[in-house]
C-alpha positions in Angstrom: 13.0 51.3 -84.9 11.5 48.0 -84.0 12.8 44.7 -84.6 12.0 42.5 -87.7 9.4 40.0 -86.8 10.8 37.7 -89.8 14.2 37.4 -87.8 13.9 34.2 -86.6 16.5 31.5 -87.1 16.9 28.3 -85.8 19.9 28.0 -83.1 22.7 26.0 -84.2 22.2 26.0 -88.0 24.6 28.1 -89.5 23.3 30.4 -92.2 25.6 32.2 -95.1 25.0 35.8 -95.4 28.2 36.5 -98.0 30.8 33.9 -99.2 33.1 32.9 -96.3 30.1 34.5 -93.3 28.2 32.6 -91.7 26.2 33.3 -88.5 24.9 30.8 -86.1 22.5 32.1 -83.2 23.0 31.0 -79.7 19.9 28.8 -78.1 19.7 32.1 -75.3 16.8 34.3 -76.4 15.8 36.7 -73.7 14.3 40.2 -73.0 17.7 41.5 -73.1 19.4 39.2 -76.2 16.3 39.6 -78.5 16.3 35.6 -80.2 20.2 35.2 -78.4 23.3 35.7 -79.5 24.8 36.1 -82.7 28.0 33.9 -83.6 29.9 34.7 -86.7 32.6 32.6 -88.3 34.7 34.4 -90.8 37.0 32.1 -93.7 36.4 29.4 -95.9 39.6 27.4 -94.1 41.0 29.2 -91.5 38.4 30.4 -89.3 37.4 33.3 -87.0 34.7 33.0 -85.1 33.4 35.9 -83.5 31.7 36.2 -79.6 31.8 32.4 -79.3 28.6 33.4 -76.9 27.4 32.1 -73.3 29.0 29.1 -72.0 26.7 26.4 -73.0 27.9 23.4 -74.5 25.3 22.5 -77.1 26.0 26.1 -78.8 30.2 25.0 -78.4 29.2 21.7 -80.4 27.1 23.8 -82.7 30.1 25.8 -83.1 32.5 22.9 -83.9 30.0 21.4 -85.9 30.4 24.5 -88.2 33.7 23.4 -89.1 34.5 21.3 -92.1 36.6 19.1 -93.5 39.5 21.2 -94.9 38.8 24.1 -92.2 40.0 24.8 -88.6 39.4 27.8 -86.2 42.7 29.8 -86.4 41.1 32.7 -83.9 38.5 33.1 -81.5 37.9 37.1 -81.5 35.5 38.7 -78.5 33.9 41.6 -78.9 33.3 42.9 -75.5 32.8 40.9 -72.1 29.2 40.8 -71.0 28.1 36.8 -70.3 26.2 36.5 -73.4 29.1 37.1 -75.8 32.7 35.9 -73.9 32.4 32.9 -71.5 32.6 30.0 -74.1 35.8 31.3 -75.6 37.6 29.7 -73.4 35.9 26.1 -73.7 35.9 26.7 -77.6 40.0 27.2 -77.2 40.4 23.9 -75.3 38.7 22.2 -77.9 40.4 23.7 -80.6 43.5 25.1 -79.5 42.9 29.0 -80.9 43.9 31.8 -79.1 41.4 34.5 -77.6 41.9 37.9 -79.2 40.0 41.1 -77.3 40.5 44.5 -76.5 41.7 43.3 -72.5 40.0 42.3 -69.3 36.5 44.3 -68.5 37.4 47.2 -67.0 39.7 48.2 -70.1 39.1 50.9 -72.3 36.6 52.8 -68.7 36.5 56.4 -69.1 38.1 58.3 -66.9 34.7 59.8 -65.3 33.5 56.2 -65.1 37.2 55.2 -63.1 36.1 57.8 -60.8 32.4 56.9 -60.0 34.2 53.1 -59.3 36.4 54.7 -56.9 33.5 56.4 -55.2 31.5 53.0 -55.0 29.5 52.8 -58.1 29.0 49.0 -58.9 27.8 48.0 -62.1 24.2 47.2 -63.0 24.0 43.7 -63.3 24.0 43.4 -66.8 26.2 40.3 -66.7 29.6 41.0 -66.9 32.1 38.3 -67.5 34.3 39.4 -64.7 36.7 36.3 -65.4 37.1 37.1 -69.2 41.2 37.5 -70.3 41.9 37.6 -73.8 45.3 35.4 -74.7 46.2 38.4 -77.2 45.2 42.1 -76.6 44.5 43.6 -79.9 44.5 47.5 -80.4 42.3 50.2 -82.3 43.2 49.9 -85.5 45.3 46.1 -85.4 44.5 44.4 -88.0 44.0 40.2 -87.6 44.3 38.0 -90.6 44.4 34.5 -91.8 44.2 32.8 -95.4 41.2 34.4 -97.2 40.1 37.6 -94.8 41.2 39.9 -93.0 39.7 42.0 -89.9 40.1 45.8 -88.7 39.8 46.3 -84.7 37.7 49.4 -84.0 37.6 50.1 -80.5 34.1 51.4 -80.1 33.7 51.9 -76.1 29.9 53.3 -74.8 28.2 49.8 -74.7 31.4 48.5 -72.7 34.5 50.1 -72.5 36.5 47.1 -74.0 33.9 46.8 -77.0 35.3 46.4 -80.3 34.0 46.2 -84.1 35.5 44.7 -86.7 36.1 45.6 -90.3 35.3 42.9 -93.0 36.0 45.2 -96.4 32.7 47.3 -96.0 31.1 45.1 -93.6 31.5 45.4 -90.0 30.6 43.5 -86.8 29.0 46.0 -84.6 28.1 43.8 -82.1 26.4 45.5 -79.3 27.2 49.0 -80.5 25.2 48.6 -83.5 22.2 45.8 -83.3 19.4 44.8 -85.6 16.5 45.1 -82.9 16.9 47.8 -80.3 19.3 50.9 -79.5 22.3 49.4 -77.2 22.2 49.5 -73.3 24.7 52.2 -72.0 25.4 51.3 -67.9 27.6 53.3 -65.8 30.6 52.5 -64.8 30.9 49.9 -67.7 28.8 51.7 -70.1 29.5 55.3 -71.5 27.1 57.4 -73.2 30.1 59.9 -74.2 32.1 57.5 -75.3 28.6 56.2 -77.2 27.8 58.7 -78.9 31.4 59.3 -80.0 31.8 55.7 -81.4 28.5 56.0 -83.4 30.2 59.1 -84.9 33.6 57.3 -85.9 31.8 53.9 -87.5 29.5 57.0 -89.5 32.3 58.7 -90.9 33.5 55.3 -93.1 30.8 54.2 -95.8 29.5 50.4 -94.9 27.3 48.0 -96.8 26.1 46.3 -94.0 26.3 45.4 -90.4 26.3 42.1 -88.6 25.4 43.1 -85.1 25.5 40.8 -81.8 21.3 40.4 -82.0 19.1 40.8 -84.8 19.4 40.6 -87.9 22.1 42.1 -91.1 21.5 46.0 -90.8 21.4 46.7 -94.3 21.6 50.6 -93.8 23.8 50.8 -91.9 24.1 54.9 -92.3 20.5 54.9 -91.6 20.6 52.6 -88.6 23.6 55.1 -87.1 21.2 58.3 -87.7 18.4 56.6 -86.0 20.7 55.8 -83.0 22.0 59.2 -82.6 18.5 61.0 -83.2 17.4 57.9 -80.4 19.8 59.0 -77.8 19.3 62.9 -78.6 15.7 62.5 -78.2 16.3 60.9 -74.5 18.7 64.0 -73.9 15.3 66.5 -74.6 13.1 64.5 -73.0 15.7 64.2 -69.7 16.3 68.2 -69.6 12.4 68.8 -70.6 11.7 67.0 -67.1 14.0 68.5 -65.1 13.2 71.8 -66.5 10.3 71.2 -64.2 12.2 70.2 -60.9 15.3 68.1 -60.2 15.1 64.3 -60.4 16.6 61.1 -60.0 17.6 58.5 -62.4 14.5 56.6 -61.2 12.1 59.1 -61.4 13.4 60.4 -64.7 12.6 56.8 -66.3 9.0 56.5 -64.6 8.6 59.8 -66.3 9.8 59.0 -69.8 9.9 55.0 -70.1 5.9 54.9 -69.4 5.5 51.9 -71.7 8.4 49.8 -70.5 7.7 46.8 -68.7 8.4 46.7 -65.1 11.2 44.3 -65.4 13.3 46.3 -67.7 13.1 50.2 -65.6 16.1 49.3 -63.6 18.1 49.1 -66.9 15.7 52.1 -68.2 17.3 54.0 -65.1 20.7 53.6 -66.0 20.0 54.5 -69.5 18.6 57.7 -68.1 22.3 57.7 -65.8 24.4 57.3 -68.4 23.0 60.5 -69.9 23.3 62.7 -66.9 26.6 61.7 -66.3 26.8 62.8 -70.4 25.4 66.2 -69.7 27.5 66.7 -66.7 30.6 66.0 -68.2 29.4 68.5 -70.8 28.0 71.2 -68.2 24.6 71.2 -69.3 23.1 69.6 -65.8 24.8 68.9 -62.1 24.2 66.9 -59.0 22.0 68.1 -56.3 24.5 66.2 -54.1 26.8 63.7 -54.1 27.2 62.2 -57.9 25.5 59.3 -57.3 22.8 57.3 -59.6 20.4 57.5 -56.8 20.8 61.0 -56.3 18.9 64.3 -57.6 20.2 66.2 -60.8 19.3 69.5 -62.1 20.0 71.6 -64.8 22.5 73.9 -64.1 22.5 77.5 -63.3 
């Protein structure tokens, strides 16, 4: 599923996409952010504004510039802590006073398998985590945050990052990284969980949505459809994963030269923990082991 080439919006202009939503994109386009980051604010006078984004403090006077007379930012509400969605919350609070709301610090919500691969070393990928992010207020699966005119359902929705959340607007939902308009999500052990993944895809398809407002891209009007894609995406990695070690065992690395053939060079290190996250998925399900130690340099095979 390829991203639409009409998404393209102008950073700091804020643009309505139902009464009392408005999205304004952060000026940080990248390989990895698509056009950058997607800011929401929620409310016609007490506002929410979601992932405030990277700390850079033309997008924080965007952000402030968004508010109007009458209107004043009651809660700043993280998603998840990777530097492209958490750092300027806590600029935006000085300036407004708001609280920060998120699911806790970045290693909540790790799996238990990922706790142990920390233990034994494992570092994570360098996908920008925000190790300095702390929420003022914790908020819990299934909390629900409200001001005058809305109110938002936490999901806890770990895979892309164990302290990723969604939140429920009515039957619209902020999927953030779990769920984006351009590209399947990045899932990076130890932060990242393909289990966990593939389980939150499974709880957001049980509800029925009109339409997602992910972290990158643009509205996901179908949003069933998008969630089907997702799961057929990653179940289509799994095949092409055991089809290759079918053949002889592997390491992440060569796994990925294998199967990420069109990839640009400067992406396969995140390809080949992609390709980790699922043999650490088919392990925990006894479907492939470690030739050695459990390591994301090491061999895997399929098991006996």
């Amino acid at each position: 599923m390829q991203a639409p080439d009409d998404f393209n919006p102008a950073p700091g202009h804020p643009e309505e996409l139902q009464p009392g939503v408005r999205r304004l994109l952060a000026p940080n386009p990248s390989p990895m952010t698509y056009r950058g980051t997607n800011t929401y604010l929620v409310g016609t006078t007490e506002l929410a504004v979601i992932d405030p984004g990277p700390d850079m403090q033309v997008h924080l006077e965007a952000i402030l510039a968004c508010v109007l007379p009458g209107q004043r930012i009651s809660h700043i509400i993280v998603t998840h802590s990777h530097l492209d969605h958490s750092p300027l919350a806590r600029a935006l609070s000085a300036s407004c006073g708001a609280p920060v709301y998120g699911f806790g610090g970045p290693e909540a919500g790790r799996s238990a398998i990922m706790q142990d691969l920390v233990r034994a070393g494992m570092t994570s990928g360098g996908e920008g985590i925000d190790s300095d992010f702390r929420p003022d207020i914790t908020v819990a699966d299934g909390e629900i945050l409200s001001a005058a005119g809305w109110q938002l359902e936490v999901i806890h929705t770990p895979g892309h990052l164990g302290n990723h959340i969604a939140l429920a607007l009515g039957d619209a939902c902020f999927t953030a990284d779990h769920v984006m308009g351009w590209a399947s999500s990045l899932v990076s052990p130890p932060d990242g969980d393909l289990t966990d993944f593939m389980a939150s895809c499974a709880r957001l398809r049980a509800r029925d949505w009109r339409v997602f407002y992910p972290g990158h891209g643009a509205a996901v009007t179908a949003p069933q459809e998008r969630l089907d894609w997702l799961i057929h995406h990653r179940k289509g990695r799994e095949a092409e994963i055991l089809a290759c070690l079918a053949q002889a065992p592997a390491t992440p690395s060569e796994l990925a030269r294998a199967i990420y053939q069109e990839t640009p060079a400067p992406l396969l290190p995140a390809a080949e923990r992609n390709v980790f996250a699922h043999l650490v998925d088919l392990a925990g399900r006894s479907i492939v082991e470690p030739c050695g130690a459990f390591t994301e340099t090491g061999s895997f095979q399929i098991l006996a």
